[in-house]
N, C-alpha and C positions, 0 to 999 in steps of 0.2 A: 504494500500500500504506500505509493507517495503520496502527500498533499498537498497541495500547490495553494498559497495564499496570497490573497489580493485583496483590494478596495473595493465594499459594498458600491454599487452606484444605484440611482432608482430602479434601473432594471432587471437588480434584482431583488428586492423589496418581497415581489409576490413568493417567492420560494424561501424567502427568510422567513415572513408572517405562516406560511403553511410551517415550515420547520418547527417555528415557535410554539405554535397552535401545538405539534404532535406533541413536542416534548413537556410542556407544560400541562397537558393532560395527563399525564401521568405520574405514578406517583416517584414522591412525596408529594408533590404540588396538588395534583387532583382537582387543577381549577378549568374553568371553563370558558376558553376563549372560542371567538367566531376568528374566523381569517382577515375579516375586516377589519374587527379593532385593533388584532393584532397589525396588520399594513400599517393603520392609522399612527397606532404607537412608538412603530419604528421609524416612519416617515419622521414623526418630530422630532424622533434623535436626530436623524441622520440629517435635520434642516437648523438643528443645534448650531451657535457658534463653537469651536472647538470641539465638533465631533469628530469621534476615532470608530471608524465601522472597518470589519475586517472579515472575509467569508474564507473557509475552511474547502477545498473541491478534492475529490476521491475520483477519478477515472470522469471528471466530468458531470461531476455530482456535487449538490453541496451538501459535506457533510455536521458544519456548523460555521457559528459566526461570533461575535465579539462584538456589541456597538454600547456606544459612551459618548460621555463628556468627559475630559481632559482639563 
């Protein structure tokens, strides 16, 4: 497995907020997100001043991400 790391940009937002959605359903967390507020929520990091958004890709995949304020 290599993983190859880059810079979130908007396009890929949609495949972060499903990411986020899966893994936050489950547990420990066990909460219940839509894919929308999840988009919604990353969208305002990532429109942050001094945000740091970072996606994680597996063979072309993304297999996780990293977004903040700095």
């Amino acid at each position: 497995m290599e993983l190859q790391f880059s810079i979130i940009d908007e396009d890929d937002l949609t495949a972060c907020a499903e990411l986020y959605v899966a893994t936050f359903r489950e547990s420990p967390w066990n909460e219940e997100w839509s894919t929308e507020d999840a988009f919604e929520r990353l969208s305002d990091f990532l429109a942050a001043p001094k945000c740091l958004a970072i996606k994680a890709m597996n063979n072309g995949s993304l297999c996780g991400f990293l977004i903040g304020k700095v």
